[in-house]
N, CA, C and O atoms as a CHARMM CRD file, in Angstrom:
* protein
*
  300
    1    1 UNK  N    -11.73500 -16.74200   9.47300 PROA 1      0.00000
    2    1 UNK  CA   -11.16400 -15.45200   9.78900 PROA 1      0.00000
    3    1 UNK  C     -9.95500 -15.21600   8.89600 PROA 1      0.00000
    4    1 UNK  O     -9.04200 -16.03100   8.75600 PROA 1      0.00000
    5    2 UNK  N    -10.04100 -13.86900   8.22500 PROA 2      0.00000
    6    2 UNK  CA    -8.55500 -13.86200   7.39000 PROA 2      0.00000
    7    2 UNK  C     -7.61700 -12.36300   8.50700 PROA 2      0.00000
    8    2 UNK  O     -7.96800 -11.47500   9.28400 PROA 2      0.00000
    9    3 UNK  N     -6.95700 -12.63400   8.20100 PROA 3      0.00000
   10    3 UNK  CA    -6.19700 -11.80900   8.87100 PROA 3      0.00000
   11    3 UNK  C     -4.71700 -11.38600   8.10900 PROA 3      0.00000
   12    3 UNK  O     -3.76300 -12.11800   7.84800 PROA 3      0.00000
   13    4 UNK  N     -4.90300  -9.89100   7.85100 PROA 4      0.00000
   14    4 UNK  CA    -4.21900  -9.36900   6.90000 PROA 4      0.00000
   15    4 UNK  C     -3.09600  -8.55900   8.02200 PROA 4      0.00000
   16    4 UNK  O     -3.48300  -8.00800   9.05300 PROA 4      0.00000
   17    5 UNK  N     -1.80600  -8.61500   7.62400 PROA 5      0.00000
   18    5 UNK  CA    -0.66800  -7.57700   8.41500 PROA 5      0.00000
   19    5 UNK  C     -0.14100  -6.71900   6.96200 PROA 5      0.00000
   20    5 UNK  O      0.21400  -7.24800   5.90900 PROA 5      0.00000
   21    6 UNK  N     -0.20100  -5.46800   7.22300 PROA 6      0.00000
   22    6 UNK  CA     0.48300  -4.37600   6.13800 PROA 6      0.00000
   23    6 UNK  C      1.06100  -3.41800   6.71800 PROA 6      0.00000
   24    6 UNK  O      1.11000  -3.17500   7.92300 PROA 6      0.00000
   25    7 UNK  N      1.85600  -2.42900   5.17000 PROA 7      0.00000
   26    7 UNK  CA     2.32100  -1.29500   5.99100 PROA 7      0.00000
   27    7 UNK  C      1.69300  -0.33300   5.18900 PROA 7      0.00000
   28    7 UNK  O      1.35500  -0.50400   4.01800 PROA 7      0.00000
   29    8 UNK  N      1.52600   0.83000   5.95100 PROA 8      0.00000
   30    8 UNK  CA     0.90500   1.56200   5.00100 PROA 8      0.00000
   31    8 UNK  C      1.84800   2.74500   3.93500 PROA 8      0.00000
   32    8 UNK  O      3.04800   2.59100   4.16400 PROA 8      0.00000
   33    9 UNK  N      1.66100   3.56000   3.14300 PROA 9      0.00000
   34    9 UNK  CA     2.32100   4.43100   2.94000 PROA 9      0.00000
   35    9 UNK  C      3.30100   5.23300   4.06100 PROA 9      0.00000
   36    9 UNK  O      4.45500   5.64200   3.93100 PROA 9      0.00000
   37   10 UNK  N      2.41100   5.29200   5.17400 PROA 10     0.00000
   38   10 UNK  CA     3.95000   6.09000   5.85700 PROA 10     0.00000
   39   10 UNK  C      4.87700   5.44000   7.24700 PROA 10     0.00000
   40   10 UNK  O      5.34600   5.87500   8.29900 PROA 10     0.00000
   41   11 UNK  N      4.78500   3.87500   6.36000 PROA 11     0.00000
   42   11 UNK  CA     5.67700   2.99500   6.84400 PROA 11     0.00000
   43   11 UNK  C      5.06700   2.22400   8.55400 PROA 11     0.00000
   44   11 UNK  O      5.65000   1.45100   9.31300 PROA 11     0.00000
   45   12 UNK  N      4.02800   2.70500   8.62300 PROA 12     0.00000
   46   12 UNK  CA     3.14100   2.14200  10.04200 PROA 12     0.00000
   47   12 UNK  C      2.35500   0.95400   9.74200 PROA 12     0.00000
   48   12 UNK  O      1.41000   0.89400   8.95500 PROA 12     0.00000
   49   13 UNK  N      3.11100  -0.50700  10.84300 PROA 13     0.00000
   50   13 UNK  CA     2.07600  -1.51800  10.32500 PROA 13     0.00000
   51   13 UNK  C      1.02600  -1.29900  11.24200 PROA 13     0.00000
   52   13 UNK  O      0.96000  -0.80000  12.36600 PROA 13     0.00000
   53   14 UNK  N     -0.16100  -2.05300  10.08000 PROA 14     0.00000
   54   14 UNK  CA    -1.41600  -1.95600  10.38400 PROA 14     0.00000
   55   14 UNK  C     -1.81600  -3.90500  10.01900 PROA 14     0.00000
   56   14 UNK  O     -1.34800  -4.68600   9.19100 PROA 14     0.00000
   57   15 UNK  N     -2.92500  -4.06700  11.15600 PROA 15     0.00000
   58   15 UNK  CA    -3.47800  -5.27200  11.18000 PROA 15     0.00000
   59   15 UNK  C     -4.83200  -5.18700  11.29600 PROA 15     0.00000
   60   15 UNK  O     -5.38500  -4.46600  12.12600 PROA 15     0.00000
   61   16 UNK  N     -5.74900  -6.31200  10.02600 PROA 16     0.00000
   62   16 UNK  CA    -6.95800  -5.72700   9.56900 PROA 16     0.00000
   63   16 UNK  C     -7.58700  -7.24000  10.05600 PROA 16     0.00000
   64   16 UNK  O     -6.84800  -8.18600   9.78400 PROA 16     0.00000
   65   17 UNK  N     -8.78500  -7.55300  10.70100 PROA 17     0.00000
   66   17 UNK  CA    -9.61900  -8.82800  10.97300 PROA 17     0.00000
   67   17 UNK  C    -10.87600  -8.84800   9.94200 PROA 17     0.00000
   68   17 UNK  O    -11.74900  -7.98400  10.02800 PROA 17     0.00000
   69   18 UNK  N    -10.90400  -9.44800   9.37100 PROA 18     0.00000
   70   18 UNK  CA   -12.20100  -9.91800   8.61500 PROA 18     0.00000
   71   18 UNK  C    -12.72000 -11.11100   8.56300 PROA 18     0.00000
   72   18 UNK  O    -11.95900 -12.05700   8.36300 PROA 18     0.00000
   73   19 UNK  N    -13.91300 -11.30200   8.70400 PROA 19     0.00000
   74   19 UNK  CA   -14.44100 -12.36200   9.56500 PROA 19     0.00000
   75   19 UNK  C    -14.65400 -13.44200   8.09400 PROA 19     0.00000
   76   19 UNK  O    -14.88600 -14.63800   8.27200 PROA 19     0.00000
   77   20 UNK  N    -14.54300 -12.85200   6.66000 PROA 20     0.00000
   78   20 UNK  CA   -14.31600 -14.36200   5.71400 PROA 20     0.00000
   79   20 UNK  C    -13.59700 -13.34800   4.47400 PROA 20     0.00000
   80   20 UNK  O    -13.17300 -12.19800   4.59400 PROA 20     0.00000
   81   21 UNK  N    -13.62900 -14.09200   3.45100 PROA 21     0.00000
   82   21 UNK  CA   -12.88700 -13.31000   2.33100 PROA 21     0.00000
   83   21 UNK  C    -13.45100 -12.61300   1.72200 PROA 21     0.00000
   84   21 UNK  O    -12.98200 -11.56700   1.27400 PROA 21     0.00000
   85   22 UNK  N    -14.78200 -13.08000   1.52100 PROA 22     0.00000
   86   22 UNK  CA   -15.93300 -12.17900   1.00500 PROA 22     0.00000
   87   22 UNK  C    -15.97200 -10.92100   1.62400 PROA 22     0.00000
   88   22 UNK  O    -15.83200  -9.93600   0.89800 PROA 22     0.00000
   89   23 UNK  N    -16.16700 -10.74000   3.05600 PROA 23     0.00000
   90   23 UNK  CA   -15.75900  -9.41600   3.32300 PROA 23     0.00000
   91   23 UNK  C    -15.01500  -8.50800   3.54600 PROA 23     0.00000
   92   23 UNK  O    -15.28100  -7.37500   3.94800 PROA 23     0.00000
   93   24 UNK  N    -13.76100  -9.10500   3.21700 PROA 24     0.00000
   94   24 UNK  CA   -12.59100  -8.52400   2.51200 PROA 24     0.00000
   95   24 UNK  C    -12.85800  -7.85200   1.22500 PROA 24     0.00000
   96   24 UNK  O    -12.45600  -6.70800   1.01400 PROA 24     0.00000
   97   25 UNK  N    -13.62100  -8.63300   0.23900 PROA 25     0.00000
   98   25 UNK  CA   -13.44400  -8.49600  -1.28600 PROA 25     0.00000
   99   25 UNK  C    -14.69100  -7.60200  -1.11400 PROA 25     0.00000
  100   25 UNK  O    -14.86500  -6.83300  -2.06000 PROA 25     0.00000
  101   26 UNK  N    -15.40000  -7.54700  -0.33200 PROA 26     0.00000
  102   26 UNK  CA   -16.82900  -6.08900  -0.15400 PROA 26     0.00000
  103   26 UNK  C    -16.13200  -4.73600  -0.06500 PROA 26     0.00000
  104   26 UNK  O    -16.41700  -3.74500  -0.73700 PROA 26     0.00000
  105   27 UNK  N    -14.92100  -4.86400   1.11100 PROA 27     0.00000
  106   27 UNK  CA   -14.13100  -4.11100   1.33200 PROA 27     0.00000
  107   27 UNK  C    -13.74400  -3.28700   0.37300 PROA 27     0.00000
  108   27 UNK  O    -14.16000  -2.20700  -0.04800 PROA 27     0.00000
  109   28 UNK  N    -12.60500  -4.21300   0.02400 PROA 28     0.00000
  110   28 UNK  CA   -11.58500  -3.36600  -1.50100 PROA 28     0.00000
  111   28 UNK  C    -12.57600  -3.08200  -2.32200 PROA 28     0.00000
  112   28 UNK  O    -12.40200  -2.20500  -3.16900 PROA 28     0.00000
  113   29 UNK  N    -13.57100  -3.63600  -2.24800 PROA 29     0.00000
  114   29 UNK  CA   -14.72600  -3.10400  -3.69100 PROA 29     0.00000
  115   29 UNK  C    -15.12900  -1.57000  -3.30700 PROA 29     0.00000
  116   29 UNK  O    -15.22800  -0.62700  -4.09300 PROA 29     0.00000
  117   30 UNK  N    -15.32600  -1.56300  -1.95100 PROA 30     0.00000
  118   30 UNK  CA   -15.88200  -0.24100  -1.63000 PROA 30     0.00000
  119   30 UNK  C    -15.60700   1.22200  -2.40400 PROA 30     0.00000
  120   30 UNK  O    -14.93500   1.55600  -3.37900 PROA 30     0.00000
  121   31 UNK  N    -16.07800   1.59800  -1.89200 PROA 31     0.00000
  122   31 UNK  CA   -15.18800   3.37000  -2.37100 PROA 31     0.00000
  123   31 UNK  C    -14.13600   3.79600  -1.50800 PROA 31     0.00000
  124   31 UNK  O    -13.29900   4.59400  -1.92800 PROA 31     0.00000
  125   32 UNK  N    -14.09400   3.38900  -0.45000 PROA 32     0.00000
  126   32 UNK  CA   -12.57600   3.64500   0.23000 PROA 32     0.00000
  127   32 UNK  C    -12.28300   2.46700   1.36100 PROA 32     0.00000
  128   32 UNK  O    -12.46800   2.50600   2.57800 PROA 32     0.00000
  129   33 UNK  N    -11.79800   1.48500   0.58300 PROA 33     0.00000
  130   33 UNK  CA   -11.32800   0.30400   1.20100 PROA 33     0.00000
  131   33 UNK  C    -10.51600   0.34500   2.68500 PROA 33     0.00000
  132   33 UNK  O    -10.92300   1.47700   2.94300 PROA 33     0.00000
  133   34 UNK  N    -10.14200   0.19300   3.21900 PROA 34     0.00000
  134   34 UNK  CA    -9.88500   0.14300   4.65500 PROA 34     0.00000
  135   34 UNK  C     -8.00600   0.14300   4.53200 PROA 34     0.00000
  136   34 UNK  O     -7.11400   0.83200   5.02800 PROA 34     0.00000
  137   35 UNK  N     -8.05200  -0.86800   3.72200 PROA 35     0.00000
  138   35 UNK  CA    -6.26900  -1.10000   3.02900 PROA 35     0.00000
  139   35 UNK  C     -5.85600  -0.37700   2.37500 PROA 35     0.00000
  140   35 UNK  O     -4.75300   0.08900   2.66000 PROA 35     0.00000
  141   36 UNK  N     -6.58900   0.08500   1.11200 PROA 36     0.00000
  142   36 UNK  CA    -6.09800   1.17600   0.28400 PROA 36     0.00000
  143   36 UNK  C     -5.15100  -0.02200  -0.94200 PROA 36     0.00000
  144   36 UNK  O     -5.68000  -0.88900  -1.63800 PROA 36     0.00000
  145   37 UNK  N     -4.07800   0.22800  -0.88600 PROA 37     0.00000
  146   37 UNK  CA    -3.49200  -0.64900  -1.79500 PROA 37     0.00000
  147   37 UNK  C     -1.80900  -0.81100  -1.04900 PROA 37     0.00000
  148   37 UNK  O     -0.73300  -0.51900  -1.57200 PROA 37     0.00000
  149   38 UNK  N     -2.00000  -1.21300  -0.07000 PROA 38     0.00000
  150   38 UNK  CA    -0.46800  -1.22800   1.24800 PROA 38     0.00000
  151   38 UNK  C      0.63000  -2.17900   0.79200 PROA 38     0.00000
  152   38 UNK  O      0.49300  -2.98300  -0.13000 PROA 38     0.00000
  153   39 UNK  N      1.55400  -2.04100   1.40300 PROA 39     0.00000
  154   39 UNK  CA     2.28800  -3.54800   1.10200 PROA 39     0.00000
  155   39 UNK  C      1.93500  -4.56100   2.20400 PROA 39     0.00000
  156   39 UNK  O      1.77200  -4.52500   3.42400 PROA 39     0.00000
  157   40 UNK  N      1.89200  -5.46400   1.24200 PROA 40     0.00000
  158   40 UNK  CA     1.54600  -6.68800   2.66100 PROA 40     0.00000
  159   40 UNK  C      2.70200  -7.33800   3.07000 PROA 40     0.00000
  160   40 UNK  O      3.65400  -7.69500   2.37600 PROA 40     0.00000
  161   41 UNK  N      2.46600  -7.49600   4.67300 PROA 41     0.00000
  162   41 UNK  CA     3.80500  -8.33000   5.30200 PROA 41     0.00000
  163   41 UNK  C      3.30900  -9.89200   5.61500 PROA 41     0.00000
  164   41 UNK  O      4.05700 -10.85500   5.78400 PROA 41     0.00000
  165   42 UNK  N      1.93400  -9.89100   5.64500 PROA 42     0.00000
  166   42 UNK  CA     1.22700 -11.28100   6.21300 PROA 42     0.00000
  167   42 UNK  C     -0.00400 -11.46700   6.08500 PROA 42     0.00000
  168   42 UNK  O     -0.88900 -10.68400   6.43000 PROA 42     0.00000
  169   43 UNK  N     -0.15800 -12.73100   5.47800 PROA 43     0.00000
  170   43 UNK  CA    -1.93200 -13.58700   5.19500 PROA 43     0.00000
  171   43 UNK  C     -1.72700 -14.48300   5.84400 PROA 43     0.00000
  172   43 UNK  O     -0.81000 -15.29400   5.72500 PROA 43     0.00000
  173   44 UNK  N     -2.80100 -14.44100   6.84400 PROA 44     0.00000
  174   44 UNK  CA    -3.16500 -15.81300   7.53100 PROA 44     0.00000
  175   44 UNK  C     -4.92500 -16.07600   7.61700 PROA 44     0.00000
  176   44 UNK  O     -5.59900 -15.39100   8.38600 PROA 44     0.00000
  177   45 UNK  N     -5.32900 -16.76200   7.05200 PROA 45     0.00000
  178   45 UNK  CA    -6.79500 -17.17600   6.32500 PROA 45     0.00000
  179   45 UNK  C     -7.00600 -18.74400   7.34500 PROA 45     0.00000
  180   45 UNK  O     -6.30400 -19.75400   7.29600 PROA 45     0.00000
  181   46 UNK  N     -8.16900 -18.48600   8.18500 PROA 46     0.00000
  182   46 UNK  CA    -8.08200 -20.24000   9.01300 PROA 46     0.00000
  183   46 UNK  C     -6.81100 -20.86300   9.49900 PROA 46     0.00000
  184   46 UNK  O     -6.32700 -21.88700   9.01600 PROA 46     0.00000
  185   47 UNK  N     -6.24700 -20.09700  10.60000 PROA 47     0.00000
  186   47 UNK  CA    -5.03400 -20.24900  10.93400 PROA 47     0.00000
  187   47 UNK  C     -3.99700 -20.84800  10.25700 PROA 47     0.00000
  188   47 UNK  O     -3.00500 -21.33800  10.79700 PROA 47     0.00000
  189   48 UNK  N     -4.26200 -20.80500   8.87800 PROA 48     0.00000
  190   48 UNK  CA    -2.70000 -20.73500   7.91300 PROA 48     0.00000
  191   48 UNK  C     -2.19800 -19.96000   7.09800 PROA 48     0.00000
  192   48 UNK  O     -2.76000 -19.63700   6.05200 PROA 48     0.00000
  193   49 UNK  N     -0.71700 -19.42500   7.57600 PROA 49     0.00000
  194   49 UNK  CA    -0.36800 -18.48100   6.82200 PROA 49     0.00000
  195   49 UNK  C     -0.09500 -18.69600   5.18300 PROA 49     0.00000
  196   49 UNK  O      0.63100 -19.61300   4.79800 PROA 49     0.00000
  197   50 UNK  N     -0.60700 -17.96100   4.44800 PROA 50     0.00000
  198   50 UNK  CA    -0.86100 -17.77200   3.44500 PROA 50     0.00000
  199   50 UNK  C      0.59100 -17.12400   2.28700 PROA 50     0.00000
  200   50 UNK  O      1.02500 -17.57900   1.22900 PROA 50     0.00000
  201   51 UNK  N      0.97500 -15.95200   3.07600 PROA 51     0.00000
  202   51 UNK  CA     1.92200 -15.33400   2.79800 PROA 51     0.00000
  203   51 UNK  C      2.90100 -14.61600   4.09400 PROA 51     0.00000
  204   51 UNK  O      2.38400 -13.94700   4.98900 PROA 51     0.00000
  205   52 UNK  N      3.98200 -14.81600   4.03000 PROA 52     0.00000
  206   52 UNK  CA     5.20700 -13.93700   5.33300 PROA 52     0.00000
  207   52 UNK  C      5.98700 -13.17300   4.12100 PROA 52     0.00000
  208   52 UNK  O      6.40900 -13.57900   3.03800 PROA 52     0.00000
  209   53 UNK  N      6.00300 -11.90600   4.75100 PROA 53     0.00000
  210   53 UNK  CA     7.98100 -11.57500   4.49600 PROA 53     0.00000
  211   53 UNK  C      8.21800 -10.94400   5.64500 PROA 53     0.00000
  212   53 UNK  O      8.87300  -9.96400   5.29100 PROA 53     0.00000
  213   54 UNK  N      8.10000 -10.90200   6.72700 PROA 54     0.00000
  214   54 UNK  CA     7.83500 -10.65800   7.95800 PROA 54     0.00000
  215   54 UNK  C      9.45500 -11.22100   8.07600 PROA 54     0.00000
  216   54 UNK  O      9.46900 -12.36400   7.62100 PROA 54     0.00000
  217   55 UNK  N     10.88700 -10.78600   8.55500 PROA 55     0.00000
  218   55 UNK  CA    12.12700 -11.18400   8.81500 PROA 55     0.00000
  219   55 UNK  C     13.14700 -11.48400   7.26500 PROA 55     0.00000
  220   55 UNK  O     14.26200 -11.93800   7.00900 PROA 55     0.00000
  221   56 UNK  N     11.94700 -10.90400   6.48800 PROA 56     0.00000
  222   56 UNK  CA    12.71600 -10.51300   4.88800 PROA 56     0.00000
  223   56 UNK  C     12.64600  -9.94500   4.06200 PROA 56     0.00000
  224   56 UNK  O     11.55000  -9.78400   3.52600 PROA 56     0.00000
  225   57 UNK  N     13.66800  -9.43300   3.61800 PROA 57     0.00000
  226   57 UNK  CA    14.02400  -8.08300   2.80600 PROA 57     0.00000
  227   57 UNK  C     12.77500  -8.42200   1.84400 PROA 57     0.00000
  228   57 UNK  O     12.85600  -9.43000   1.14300 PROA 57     0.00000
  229   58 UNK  N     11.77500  -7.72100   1.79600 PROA 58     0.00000
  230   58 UNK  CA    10.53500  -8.16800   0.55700 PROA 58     0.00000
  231   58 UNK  C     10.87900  -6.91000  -0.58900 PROA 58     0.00000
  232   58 UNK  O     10.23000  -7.00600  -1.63100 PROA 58     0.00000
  233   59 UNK  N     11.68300  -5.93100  -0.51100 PROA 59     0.00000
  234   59 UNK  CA    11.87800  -5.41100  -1.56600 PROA 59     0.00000
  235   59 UNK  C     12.84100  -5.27800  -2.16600 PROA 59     0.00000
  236   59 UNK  O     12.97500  -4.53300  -3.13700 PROA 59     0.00000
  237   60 UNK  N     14.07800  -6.33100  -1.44000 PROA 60     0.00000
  238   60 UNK  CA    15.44700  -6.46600  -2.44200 PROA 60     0.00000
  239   60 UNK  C     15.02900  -6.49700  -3.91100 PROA 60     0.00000
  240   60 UNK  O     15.27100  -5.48400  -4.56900 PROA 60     0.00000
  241   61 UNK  N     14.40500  -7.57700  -4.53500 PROA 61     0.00000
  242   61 UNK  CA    14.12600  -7.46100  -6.32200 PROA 61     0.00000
  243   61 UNK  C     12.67000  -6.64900  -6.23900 PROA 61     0.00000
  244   61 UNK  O     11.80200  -7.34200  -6.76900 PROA 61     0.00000
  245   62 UNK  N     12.35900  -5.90300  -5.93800 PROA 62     0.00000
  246   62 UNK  CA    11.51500  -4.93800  -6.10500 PROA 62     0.00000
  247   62 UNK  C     10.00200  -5.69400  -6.04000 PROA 62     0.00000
  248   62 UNK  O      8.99700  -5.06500  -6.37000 PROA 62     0.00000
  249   63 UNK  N      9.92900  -7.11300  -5.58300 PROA 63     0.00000
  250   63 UNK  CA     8.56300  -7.73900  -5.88900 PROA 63     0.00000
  251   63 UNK  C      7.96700  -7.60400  -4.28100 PROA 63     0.00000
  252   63 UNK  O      8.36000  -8.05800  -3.20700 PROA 63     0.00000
  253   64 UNK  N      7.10500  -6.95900  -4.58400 PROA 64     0.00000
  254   64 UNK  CA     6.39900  -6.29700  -3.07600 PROA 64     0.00000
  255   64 UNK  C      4.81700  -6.65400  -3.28200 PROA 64     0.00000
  256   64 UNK  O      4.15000  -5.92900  -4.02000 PROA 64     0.00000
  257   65 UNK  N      4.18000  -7.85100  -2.58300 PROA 65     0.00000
  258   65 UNK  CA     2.68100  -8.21600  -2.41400 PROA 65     0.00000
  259   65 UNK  C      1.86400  -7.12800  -1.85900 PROA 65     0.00000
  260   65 UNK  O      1.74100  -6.76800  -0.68900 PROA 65     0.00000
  261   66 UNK  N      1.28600  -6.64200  -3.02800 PROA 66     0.00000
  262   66 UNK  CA    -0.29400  -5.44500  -2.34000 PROA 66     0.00000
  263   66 UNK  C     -1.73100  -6.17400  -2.00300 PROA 66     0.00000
  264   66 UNK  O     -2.11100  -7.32300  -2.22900 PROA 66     0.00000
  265   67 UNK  N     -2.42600  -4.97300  -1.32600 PROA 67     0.00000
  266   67 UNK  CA    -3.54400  -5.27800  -0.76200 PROA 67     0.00000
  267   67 UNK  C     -4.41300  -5.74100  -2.60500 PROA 67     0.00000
  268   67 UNK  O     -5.24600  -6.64600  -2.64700 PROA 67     0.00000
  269   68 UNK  N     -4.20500  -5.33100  -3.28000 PROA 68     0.00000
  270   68 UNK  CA    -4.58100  -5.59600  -5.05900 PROA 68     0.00000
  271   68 UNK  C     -4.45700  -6.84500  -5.35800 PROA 68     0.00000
  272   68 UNK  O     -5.45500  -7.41600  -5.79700 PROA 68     0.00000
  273   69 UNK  N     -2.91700  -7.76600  -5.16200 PROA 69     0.00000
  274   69 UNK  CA    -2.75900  -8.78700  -5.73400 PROA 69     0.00000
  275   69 UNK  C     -3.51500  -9.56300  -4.10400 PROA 69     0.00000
  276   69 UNK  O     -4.26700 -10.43900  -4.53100 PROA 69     0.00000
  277   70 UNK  N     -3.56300  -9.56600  -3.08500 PROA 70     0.00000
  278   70 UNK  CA    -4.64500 -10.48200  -2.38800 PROA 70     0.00000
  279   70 UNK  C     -6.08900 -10.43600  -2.69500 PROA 70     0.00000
  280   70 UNK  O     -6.74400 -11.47700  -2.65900 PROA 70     0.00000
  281   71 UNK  N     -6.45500  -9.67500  -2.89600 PROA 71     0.00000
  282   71 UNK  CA    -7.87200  -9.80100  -3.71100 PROA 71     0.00000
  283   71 UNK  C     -8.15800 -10.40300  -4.80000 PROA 71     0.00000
  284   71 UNK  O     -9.17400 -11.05100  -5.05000 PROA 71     0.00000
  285   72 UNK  N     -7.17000 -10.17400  -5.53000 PROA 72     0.00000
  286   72 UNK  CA    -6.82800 -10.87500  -6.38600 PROA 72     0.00000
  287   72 UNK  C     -7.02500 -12.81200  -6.23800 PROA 72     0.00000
  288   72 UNK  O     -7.41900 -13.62600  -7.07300 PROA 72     0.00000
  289   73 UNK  N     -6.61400 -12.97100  -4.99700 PROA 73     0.00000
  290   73 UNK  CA    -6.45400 -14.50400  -4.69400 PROA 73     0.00000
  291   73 UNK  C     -8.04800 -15.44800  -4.54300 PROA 73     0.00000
  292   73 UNK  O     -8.36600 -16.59900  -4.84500 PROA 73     0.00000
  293   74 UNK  N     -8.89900 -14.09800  -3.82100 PROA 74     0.00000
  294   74 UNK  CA    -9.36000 -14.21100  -3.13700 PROA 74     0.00000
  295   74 UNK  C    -11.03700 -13.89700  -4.22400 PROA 74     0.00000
  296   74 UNK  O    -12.15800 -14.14800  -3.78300 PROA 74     0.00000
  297   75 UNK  N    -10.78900 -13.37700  -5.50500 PROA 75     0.00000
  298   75 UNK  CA   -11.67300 -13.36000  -6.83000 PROA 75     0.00000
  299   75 UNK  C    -12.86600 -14.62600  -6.90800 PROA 75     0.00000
  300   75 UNK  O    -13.60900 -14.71500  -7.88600 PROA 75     0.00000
């Protein structure tokens, strides 16, 4: 199970269940992916988190993880 936490463009988090990565990566392939391209606050893939900024400033130096660069991981 991967389990994605984001925010979307108008600042509302959203939490997405996908039952492996592959259908994640079916997802974003689609024509209108479910994520879009959000900022991510949290990856947790087989109950380990993957990625947090969940209690930190994730855009003090402007480096902000998208729904793009997890697919990316996940290639």
């Amino acid at each position: 199970m991967l389990s994605i936490e984001s925010r979307n463009i108008d600042g509302v988090r959203v939490r997405h269940d996908f039952m492996s990565s592959s259908k994640f990566r079916k997802d974003w392939e689609s024509e209108n992916p479910s994520m879009g391209d959000n900022e991510i606050l949290l990856v947790v893939n087989m109950d380990q988190v993957l990625y947090s900024s969940l209690g930190n400033k994730a855009n003090a130096y402007g480096d902000t993880l998208r729904t793009a660069d997890v697919y990316n991981w996940f290639k």
